[in-house]
CHARMM internal coordinates of N, CA and C (Angstrom, degrees):
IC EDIT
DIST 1 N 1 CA 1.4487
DIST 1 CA 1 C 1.5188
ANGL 1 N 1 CA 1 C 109.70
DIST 1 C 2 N 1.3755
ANGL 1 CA 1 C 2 N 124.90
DIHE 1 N 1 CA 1 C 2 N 162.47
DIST 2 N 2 CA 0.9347
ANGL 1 C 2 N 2 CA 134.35
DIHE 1 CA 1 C 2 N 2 CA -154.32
DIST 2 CA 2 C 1.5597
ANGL 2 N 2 CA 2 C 103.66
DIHE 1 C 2 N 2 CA 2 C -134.75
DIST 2 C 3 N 1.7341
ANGL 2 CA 2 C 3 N 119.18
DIHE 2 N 2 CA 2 C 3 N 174.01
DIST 3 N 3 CA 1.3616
ANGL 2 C 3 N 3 CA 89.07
DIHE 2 CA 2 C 3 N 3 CA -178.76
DIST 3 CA 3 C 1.6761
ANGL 3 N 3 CA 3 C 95.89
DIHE 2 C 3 N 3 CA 3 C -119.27
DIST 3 C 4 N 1.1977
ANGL 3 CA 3 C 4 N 120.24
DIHE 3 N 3 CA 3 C 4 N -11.97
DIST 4 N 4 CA 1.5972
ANGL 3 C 4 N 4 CA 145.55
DIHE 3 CA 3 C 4 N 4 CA -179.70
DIST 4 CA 4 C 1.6685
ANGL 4 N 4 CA 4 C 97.48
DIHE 3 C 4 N 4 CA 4 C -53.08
DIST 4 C 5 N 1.5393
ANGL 4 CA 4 C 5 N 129.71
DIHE 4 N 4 CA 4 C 5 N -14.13
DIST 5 N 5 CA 1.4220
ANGL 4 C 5 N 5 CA 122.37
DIHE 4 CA 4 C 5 N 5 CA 175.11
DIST 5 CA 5 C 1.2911
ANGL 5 N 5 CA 5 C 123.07
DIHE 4 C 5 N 5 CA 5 C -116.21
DIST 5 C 6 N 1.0968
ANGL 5 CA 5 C 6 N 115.71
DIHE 5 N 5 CA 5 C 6 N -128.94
DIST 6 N 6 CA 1.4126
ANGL 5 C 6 N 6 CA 124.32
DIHE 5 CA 5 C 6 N 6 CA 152.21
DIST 6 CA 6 C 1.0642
ANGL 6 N 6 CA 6 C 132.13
DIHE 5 C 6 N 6 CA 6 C 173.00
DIST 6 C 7 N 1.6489
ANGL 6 CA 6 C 7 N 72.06
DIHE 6 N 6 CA 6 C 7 N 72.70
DIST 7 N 7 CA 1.6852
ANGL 6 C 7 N 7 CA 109.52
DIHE 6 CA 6 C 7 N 7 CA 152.78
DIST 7 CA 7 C 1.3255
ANGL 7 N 7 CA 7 C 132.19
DIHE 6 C 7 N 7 CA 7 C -73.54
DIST 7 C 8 N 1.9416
ANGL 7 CA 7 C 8 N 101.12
DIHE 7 N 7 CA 7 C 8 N -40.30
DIST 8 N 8 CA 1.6094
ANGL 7 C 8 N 8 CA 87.74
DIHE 7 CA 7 C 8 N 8 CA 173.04
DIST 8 CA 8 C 1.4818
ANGL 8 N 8 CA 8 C 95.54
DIHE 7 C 8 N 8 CA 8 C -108.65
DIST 8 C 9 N 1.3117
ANGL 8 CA 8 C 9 N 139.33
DIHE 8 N 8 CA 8 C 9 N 74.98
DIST 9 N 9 CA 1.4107
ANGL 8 C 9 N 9 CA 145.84
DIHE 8 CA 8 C 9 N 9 CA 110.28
DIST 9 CA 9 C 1.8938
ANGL 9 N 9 CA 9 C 113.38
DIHE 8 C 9 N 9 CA 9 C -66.61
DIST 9 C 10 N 1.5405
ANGL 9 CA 9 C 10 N 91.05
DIHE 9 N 9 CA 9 C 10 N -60.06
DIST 10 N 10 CA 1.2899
ANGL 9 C 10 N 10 CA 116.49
DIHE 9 CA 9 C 10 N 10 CA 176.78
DIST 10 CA 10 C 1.9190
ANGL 10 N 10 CA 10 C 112.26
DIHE 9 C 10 N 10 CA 10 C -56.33
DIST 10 C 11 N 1.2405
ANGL 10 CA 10 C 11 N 114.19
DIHE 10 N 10 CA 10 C 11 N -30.29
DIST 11 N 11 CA 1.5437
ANGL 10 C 11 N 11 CA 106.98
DIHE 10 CA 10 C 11 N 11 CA 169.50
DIST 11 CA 11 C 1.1550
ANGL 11 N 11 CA 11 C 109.81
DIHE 10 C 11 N 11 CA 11 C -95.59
DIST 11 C 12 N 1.5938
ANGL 11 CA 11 C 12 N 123.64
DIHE 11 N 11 CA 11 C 12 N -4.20
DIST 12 N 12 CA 1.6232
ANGL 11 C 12 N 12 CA 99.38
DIHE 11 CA 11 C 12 N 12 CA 174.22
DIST 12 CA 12 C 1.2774
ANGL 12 N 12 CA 12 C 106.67
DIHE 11 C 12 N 12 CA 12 C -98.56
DIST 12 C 13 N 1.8377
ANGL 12 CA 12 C 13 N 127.40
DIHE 12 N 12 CA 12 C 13 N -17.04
DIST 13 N 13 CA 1.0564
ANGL 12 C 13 N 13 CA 129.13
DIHE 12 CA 12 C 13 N 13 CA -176.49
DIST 13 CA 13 C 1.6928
ANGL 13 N 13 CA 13 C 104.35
DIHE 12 C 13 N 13 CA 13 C -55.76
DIST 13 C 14 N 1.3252
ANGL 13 CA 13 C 14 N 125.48
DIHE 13 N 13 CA 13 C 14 N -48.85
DIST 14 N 14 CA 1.3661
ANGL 13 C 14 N 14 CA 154.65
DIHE 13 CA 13 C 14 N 14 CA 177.55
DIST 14 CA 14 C 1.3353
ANGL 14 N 14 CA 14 C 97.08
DIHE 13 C 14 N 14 CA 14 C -50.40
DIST 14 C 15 N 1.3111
ANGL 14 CA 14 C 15 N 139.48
DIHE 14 N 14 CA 14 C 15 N -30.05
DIST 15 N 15 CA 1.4220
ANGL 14 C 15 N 15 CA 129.34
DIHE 14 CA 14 C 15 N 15 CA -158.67
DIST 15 CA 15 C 1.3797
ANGL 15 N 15 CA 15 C 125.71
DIHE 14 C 15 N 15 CA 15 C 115.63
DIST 15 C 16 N 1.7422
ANGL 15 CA 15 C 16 N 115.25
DIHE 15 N 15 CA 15 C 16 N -12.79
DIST 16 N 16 CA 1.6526
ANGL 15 C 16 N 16 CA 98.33
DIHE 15 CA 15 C 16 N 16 CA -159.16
DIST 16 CA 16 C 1.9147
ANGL 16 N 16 CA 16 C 108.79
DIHE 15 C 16 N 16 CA 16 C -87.37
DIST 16 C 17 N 0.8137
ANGL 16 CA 16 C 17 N 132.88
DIHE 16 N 16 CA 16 C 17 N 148.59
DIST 17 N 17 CA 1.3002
ANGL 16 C 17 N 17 CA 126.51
DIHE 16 CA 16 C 17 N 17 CA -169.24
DIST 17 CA 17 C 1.7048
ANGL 17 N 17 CA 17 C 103.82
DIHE 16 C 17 N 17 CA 17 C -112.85
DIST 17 C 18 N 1.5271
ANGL 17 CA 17 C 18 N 116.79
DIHE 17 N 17 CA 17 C 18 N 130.76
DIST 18 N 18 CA 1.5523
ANGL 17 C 18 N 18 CA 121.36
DIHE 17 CA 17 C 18 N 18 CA -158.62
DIST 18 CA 18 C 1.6000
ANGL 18 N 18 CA 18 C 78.20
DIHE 17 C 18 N 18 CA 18 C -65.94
DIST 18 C 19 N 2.0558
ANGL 18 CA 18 C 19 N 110.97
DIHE 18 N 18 CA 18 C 19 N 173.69
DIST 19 N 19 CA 1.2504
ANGL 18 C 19 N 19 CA 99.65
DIHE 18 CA 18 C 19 N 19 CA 156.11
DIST 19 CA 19 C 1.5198
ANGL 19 N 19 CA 19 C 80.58
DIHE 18 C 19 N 19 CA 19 C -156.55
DIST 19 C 20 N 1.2304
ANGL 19 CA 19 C 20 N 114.48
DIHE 19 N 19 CA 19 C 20 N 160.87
DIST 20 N 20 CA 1.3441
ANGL 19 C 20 N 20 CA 126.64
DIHE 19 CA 19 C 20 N 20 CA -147.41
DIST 20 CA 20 C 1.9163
ANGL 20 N 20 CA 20 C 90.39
DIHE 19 C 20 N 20 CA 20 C -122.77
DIST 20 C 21 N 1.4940
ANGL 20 CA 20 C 21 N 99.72
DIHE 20 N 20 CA 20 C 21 N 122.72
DIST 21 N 21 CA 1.5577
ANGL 20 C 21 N 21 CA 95.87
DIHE 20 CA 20 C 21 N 21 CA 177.05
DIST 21 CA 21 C 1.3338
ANGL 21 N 21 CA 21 C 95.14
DIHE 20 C 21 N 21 CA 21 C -92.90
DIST 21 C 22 N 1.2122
ANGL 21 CA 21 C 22 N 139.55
DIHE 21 N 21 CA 21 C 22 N 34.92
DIST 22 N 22 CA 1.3172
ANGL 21 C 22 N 22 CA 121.48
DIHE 21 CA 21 C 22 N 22 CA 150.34
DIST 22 CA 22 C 1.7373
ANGL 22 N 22 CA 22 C 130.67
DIHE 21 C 22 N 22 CA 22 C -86.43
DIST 22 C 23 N 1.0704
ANGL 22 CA 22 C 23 N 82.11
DIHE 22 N 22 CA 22 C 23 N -5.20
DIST 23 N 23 CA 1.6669
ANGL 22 C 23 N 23 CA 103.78
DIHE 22 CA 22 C 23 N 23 CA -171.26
DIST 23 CA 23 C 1.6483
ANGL 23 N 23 CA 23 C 91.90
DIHE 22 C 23 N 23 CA 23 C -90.24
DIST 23 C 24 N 1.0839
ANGL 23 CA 23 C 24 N 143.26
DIHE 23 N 23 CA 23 C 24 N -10.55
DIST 24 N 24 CA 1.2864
ANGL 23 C 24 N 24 CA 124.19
DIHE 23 CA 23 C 24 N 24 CA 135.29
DIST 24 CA 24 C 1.1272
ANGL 24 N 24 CA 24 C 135.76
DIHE 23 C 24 N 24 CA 24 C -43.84
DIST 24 C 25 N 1.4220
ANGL 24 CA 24 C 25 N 105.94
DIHE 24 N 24 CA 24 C 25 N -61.64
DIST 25 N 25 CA 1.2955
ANGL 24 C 25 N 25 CA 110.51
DIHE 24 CA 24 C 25 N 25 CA -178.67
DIST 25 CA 25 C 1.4252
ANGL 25 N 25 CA 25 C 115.00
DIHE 24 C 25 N 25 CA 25 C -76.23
DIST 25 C 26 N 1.3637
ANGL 25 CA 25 C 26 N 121.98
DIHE 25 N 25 CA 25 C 26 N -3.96
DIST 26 N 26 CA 1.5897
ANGL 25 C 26 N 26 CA 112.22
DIHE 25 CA 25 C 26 N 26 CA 157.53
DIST 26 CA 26 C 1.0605
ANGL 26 N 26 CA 26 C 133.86
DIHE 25 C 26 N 26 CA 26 C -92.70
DIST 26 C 27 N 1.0349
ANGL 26 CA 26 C 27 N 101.50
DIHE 26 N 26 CA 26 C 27 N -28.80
DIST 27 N 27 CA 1.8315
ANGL 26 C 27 N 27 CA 106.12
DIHE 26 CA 26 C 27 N 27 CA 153.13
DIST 27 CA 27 C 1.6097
ANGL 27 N 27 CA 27 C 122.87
DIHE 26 C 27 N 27 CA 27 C -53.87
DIST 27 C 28 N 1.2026
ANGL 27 CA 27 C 28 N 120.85
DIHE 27 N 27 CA 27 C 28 N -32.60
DIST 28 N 28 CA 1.1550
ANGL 27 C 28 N 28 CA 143.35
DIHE 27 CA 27 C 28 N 28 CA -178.35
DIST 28 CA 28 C 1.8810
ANGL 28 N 28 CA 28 C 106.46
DIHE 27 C 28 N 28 CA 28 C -73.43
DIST 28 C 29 N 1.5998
ANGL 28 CA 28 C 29 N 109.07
DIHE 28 N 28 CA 28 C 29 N -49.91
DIST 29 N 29 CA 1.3841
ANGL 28 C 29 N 29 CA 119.08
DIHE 28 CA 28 C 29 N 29 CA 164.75
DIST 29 CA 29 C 1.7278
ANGL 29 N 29 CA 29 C 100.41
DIHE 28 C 29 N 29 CA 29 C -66.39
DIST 29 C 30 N 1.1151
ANGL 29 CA 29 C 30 N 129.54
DIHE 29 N 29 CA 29 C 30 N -61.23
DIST 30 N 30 CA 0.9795
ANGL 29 C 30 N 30 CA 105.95
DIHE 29 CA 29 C 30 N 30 CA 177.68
DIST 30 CA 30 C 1.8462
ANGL 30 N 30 CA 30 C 149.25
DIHE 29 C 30 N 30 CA 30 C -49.01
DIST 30 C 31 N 1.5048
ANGL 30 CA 30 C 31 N 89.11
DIHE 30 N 30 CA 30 C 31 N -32.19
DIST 31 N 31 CA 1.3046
ANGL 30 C 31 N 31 CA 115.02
DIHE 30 CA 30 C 31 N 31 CA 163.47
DIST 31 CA 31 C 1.3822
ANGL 31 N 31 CA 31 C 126.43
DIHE 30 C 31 N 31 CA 31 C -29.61
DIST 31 C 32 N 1.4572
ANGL 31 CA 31 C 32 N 85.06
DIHE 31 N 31 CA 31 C 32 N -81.91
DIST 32 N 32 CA 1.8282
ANGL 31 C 32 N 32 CA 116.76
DIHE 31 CA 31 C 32 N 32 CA 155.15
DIST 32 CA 32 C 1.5304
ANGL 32 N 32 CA 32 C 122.73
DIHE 31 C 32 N 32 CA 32 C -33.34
DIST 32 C 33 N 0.9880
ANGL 32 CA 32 C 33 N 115.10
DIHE 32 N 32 CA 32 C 33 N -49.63
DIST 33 N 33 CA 1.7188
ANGL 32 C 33 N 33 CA 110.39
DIHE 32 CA 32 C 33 N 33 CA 175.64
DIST 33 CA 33 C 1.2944
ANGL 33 N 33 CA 33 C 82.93
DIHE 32 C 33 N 33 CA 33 C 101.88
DIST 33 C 34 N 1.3810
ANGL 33 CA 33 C 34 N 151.93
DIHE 33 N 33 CA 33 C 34 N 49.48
DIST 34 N 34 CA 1.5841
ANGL 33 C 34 N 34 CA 135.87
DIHE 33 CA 33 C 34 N 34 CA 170.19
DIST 34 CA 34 C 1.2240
ANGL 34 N 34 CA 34 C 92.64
DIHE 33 C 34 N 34 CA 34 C -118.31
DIST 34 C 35 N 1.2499
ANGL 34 CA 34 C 35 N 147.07
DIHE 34 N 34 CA 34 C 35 N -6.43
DIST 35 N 35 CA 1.2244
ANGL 34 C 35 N 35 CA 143.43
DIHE 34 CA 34 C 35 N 35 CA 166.60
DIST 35 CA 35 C 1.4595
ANGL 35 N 35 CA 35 C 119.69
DIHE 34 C 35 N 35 CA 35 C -40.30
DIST 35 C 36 N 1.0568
ANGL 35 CA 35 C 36 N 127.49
DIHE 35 N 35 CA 35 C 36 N -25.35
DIST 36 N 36 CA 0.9714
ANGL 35 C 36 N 36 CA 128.10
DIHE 35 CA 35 C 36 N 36 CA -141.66
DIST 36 CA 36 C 2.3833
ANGL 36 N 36 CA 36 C 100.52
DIHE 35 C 36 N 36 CA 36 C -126.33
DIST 36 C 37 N 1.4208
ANGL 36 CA 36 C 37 N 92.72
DIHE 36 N 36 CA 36 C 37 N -16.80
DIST 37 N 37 CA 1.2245
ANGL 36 C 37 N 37 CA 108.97
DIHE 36 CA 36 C 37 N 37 CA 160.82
DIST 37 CA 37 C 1.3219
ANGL 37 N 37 CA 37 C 140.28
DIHE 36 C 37 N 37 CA 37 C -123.20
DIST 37 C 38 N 1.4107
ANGL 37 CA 37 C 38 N 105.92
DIHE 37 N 37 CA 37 C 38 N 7.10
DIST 38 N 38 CA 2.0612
ANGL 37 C 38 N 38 CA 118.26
DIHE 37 CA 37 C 38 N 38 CA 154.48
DIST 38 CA 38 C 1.5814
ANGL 38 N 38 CA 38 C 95.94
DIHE 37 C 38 N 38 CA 38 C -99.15
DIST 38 C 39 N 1.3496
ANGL 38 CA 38 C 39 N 99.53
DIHE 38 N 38 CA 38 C 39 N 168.20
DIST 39 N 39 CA 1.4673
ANGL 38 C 39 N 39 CA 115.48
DIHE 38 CA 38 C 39 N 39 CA 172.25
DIST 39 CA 39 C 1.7660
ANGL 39 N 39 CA 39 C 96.77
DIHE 38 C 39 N 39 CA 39 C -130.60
DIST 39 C 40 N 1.5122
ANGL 39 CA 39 C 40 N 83.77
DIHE 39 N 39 CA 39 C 40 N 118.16
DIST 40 N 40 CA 1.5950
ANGL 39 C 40 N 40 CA 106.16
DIHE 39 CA 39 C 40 N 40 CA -173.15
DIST 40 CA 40 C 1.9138
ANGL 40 N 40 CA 40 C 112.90
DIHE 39 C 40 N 40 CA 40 C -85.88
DIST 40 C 41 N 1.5263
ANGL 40 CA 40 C 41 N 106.61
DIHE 40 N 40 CA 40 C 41 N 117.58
DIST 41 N 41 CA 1.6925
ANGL 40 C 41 N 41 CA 89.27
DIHE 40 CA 40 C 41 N 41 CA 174.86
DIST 41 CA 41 C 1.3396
ANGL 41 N 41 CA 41 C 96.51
DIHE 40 C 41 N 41 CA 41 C -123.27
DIST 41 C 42 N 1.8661
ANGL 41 CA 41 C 42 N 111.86
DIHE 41 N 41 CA 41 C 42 N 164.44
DIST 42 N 42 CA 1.0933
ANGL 41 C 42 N 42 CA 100.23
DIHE 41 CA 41 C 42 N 42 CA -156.67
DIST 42 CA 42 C 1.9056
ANGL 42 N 42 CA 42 C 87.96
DIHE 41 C 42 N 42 CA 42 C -165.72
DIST 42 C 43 N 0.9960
ANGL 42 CA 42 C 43 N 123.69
DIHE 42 N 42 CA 42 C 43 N 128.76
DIST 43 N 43 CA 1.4478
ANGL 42 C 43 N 43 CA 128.11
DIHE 42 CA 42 C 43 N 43 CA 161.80
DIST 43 CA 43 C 1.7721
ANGL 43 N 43 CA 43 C 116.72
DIHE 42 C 43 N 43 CA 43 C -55.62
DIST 43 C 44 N 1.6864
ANGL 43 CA 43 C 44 N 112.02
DIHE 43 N 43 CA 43 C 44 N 137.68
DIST 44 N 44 CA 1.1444
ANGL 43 C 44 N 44 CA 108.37
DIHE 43 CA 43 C 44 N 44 CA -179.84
DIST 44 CA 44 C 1.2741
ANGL 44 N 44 CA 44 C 155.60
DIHE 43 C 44 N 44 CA 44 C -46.21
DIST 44 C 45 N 0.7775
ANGL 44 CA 44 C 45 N 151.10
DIHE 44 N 44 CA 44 C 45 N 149.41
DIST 45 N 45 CA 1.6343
ANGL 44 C 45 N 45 CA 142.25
DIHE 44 CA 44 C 45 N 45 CA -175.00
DIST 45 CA 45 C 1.5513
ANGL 45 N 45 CA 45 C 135.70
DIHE 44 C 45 N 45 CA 45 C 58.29
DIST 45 C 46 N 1.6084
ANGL 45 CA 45 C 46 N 115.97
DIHE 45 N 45 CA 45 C 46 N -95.07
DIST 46 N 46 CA 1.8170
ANGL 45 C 46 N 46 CA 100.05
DIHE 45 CA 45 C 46 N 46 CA 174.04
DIST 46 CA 46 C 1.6448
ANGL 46 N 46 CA 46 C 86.20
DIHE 45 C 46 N 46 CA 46 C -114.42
DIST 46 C 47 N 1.5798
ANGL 46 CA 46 C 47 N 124.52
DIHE 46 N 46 CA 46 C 47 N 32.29
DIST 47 N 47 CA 1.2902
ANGL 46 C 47 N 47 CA 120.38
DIHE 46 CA 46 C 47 N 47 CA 153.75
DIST 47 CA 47 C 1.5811
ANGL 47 N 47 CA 47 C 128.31
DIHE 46 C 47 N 47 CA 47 C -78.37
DIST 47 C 48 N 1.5320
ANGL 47 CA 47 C 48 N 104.20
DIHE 47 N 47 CA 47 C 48 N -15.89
DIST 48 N 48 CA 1.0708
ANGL 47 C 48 N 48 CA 126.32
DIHE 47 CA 47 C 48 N 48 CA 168.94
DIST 48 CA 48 C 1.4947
ANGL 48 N 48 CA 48 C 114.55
DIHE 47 C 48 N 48 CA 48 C 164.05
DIST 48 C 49 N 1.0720
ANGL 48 CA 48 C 49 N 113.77
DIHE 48 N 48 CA 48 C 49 N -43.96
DIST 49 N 49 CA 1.8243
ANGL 48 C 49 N 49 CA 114.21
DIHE 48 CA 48 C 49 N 49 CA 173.75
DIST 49 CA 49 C 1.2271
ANGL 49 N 49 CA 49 C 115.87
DIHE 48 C 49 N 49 CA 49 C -24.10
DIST 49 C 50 N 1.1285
ANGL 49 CA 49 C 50 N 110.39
DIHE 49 N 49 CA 49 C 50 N -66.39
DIST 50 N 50 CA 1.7571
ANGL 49 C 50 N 50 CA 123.30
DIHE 49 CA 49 C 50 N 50 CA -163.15
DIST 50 CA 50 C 1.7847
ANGL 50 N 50 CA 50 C 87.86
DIHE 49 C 50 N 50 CA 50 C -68.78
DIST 50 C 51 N 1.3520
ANGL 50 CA 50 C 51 N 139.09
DIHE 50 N 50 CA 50 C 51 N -31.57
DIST 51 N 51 CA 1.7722
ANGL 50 C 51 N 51 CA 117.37
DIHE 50 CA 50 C 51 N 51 CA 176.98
DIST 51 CA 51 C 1.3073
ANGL 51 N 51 CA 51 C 91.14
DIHE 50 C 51 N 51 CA 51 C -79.88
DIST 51 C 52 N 1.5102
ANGL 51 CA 51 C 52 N 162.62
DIHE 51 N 51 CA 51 C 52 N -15.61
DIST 52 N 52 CA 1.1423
ANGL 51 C 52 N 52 CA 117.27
DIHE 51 CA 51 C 52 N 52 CA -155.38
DIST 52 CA 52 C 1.7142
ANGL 52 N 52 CA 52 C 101.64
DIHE 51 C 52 N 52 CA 52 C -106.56
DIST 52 C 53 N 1.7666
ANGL 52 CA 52 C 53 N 94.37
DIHE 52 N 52 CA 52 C 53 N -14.23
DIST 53 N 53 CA 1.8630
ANGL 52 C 53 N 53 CA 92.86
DIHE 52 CA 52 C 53 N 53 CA 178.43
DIST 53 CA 53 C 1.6351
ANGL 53 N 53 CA 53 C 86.70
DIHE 52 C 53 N 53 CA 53 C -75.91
DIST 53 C 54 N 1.0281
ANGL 53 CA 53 C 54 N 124.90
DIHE 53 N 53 CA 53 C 54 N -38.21
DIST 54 N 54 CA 2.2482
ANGL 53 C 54 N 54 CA 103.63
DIHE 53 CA 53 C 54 N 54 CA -169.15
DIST 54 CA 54 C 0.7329
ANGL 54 N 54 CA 54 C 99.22
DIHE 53 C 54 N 54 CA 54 C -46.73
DIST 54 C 55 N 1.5000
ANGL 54 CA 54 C 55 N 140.86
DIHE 54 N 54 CA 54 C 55 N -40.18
DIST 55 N 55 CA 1.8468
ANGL 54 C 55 N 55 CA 131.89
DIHE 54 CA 54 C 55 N 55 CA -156.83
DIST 55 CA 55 C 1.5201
ANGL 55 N 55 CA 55 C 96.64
DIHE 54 C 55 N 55 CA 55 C -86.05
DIST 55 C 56 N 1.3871
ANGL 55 CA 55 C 56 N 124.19
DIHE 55 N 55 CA 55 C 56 N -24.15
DIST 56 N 56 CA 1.4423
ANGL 55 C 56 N 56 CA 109.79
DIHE 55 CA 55 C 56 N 56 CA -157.75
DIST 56 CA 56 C 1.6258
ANGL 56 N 56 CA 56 C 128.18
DIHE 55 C 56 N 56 CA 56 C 103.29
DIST 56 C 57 N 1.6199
ANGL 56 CA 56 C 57 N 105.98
DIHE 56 N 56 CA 56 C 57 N -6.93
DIST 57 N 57 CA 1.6348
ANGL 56 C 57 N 57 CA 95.16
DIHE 56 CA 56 C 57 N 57 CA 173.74
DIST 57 CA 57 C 1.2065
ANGL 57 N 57 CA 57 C 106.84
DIHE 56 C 57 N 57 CA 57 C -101.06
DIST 57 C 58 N 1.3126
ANGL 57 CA 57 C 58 N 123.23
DIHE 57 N 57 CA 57 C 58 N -165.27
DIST 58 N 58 CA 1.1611
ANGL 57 C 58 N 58 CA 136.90
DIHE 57 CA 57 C 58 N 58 CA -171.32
DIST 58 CA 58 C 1.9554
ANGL 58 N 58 CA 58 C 112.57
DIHE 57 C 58 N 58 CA 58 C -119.07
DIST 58 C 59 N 1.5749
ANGL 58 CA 58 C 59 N 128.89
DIHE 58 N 58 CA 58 C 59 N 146.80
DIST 59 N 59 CA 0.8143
ANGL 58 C 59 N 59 CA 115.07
DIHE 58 CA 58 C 59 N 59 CA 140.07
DIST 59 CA 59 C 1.3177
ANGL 59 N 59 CA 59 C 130.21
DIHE 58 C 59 N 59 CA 59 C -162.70
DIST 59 C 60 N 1.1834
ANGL 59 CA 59 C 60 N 130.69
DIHE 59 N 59 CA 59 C 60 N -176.20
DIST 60 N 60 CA 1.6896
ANGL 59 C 60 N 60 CA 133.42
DIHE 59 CA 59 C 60 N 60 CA 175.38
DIST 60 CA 60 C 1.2613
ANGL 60 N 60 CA 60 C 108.93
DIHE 59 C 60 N 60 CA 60 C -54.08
DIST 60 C 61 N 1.0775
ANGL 60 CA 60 C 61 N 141.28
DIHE 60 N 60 CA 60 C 61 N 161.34
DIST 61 N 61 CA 1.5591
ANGL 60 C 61 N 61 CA 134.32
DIHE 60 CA 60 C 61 N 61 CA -137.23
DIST 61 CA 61 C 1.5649
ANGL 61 N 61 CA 61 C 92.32
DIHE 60 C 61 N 61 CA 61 C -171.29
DIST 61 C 62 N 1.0635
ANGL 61 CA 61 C 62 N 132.36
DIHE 61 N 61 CA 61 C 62 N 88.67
DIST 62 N 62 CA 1.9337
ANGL 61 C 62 N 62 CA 143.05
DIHE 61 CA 61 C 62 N 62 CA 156.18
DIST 62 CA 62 C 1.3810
ANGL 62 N 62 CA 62 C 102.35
DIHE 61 C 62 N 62 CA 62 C -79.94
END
COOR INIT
IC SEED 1 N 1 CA 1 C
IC BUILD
């Protein structure tokens, strides 16, 4: 899916819920304890903001 249509209007209306594979890999940073020695930046909201507060780190916000 794409986001230029609306298709995923049409798949979330249906039920499907986006899920962000980045939240692997922050959990994974988090895991690690490196959180706390990269400096994470990240565009607002479900561009990335909103995954990096679920895990618990913090970051710069453009």
């Amino acid at each position: 899916m794409k986001g230029t249509d609306d298709v995923v209007e049409r798949a979330i209306a249906a039920g499907a819920k986006p899920v962000a594979r980045a939240i692997y890999f922050l959990k994974r940073v988090k895991d690690l304890g490196v959180g706390r020695r990269i400096s994470l930046i990240t565009c607002p909201n479900p561009m990335g903001e909103e995954e990096v507060e679920s895990v618990g780190l913090e970051a710069k916000v453009y």
